[in-house]
C-alpha angles and dihedrals in degrees: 000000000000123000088036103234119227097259132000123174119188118223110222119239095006114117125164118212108189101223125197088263084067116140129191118216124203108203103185145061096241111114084209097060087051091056085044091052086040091053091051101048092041082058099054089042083067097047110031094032084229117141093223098178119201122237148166109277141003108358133169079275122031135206121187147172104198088104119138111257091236082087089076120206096319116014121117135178114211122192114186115184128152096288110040154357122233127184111181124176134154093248139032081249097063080049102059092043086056083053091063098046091055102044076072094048087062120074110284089251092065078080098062120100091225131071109280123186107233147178090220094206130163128188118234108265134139106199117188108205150176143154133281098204121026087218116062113154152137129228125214126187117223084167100082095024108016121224131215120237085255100060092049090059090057091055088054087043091061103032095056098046080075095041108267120156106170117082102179101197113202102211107171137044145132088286108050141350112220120179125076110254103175092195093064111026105186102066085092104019078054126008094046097053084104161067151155104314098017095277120150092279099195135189139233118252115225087255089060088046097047082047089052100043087041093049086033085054098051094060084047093251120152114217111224103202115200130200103184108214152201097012120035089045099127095119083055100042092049096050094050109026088190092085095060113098088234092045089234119119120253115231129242110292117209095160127110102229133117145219104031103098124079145171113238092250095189091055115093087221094072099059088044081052095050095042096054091052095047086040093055101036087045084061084047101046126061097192116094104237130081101198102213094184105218093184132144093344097171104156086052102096093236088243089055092050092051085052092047101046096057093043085047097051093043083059090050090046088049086066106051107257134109110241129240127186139160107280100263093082083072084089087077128053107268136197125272115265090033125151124214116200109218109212098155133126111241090281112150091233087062096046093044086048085056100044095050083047085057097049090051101055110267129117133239134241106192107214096152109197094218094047113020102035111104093206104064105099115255094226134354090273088060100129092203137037137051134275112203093119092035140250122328116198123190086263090050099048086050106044110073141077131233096210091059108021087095107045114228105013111129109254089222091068094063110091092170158274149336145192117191119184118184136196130233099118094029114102091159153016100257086059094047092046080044093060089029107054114078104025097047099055077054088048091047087055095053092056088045116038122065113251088258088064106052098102120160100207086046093046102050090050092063098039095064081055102071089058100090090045081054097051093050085048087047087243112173102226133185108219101220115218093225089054116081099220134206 
């Protein structure tokens, strides 16, 4: 099981096989329990061949929300014995987390999209389980390599299946800009005509993001938008000169640097500008955070950073959304309710920067650079990937904890995790599951399992595990040396 649940107890000689009779039973009112049932069952028809209808009340396999509350958002409990199978939680959420957790109970070719034979067998066990972190997420950049609709489904698709609930979209960089804004149209017929390596770039319509955010939704996934300011702003600044500080458009970038690009953070245009965009993704986005980057902005005179930051927010906050931004925009007073994203590694001005965001009231997300970013190689043969915070291997990304890794900061003020993987050297999505799996599943466990239960023996056990479950999903995996697979 990854991530590992809080308790589970096996009950001796009980062991469930799903026939062809199987039905799957739906006990609650909430129309969100029903599409988690139906996602389930439309699953195991693929798999099984069984027809499993879904219907109102007790069923082969049931899913309920009578849970106690006490269960919070996410938290199931799931008995399987030699008659039935009964997941029970106190919102469709919980539900659909217990889903998860029994699509690996089944045997690994549930999981195929073509007709398998079985046997469908599951051992005895009850698991009580719920979440460390509130926040758990990846984040995956279509700024530098663009991504289709499709392939961002797939993201959602794999990341879900270990509990995540967080997709941070990074939607806007030198490269490329990704994401419709109508007030200011060329943004995309402009701004998104590139990418790393000059390719096509591309953007998502209003209709592509309303169908992420939709298919992200039903598997109980938040997108997180960014819109990175006020450096690695190139695509912006080439589509409307008017927000470079000189008025003259910037040309295509398809490089791979950082930290020359800017806002021109004293025009007025810049914050009607900003206002507009955070104004248009915050209609087109339910969660309740707008990420404004705030990262590596080089080319930004620090005086003039600690002007833009506060002004930028304030916009965020207009439309109703917290703000959430890398850590360094806890150099500036921020809002209350804000989140600040730690990607450092292990310098003492990151940490300092964290802990200052703490004391005055915002939480922390922990994406350590050196431990938690997808794109560092695993090794020094890794054909693709970068190296600037060093090698992260599988264990590395695996042995630490997000309450200590920073001393001193207050483990209330760590709401989760998060993997970012960006892209630079990523031109398609063999080459991101390939960084990702077997490191995200790692990063998933440390936002679900309690600390106690962050073993790495026990870890990598269960790791080489889920290979044969990610050859049956087509899932490109790097086998870890350190990993004793299967």
């Amino acid at each position: 099981m990854i991530p590992q649940p809080v308790t589970q107890t096996p009950l001796p000689d009980q062991t469930f096989t799903l026939q062809s009779s199987a039905t799957v039973g739906v006990l609650s009112t909430d129309e969100a329990a029903t599409s988690v049932a139906d996602q389930l069952a439309a699953q195991l028809r693929l798999s099984t061949g069984f027809a499993l209808p879904v219907e109102p009340g007790t069923g082969t396999i049931t899913l309920s929300t009578d849970g106690p509350s006490s269960l919070g958002a996410e938290g199931y409990e799931l008995r399987v014995d030699s008659s039935a199978v009964t997941l029970t939680a106190a919102t469709a959420e919980g539900l659909f987390r217990a889903v998860t957790t029994l699509r690996q109970l089944l045997p690994a070719m549930a999981d195929a999209g073509t007709e398998q034979s079985g046997p469908w067998e599951i051992a005895g066990t009850t698991i009580a389980d719920a979440p460390r972190y509130p926040y758990r997420g990846v984040m995956l950049d279509v700024s530098r390599h663009f991504r289709s609709v499709a392939e961002v489904k797939r993201c959602i698709d794999l990341a879900s299946l270990y509990k995540l609930n967080r997709l941070h979209l990074h939607l806007s960089d030198d490269q490329g800009w990704r994401v419709q804004v109508d007030s200011w149209p060329e943004l995309t017929k402009h701004g998104a005509s590139s990418e790393v390596g000059g390719g096509p770039g591309g953007h998502y319509t209003k209709a592509d993001f309303a169908e992420i955010i939709l298919y992200a939704a039903e598997r109980f996934v938040t997108v997180v938008p960014e819109i990175d300011t006020p450096g690695h702003t190139n695509a912006a600044l080439t589509s409307y000169p008017e927000l470079n500080a000189d008025g003259e458009a910037t040309e295509y970038f398809t490089g791979t640097e950082v930290g020359f690009s800017s806002l021109a953070v004293h025009k007025d245009v810049t914050y009607d500008f900003l206002d507009d965009v955070f104004r248009e993704v915050a209609e087109q986005t339910p969660g309740d955070v707008i990420h404004l980057g705030g990262d590596e902005a080089h080319s930004t005179p620090h005086s003039d950073y600690l002007t833009f930051v506060p002004k930028a927010a304030e916009l965020v906050v207009k439309h109703g959304k917290r703000v959430m931004g890398w850590h360094e925009i806890a150099d500036a007073p921020l809002p209350a309710g804000s989140i600040v994203q730690y990607w450092g590694t292990d310098d003492d001005r990151s940490r300092e920067l964290t802990r200052n965001a703490a004391a005055n009231g915002a939480e922390v997300v922990m994406s350590p650079a050196n431990r938690a970013y997808l794109d560092m190689k695993y090794d020094q043969d890794t054909p693709y990937g970068l190296d600037w915070a060093g090698l992260v291997s599988v264990e590395k990304a695996y042995r630490w904890d997000p309450a200590t890794l920073i001393p001193n900061l207050p483990e209330s003020a760590v709401i989760g995790v998060e993997a970012p993987l960006w892209s630079e050297t990523f031109d398609d999505m063999s080459k991101i599951e390939y960084m990702a799996f077997p490191r995200l599943p790692g990063i998933a466990e440390l936002g679900w399992s309690r600390a106690s239960a962050l073993d790495w023996e026990s870890y990598r056990a269960r790791l080489a595990g889920q290979a044969a479950r990610w050859d049956v999903l087509n899932v490109n995996y790097y086998r870890a040396p350190e990993v004793d697979w299967r």
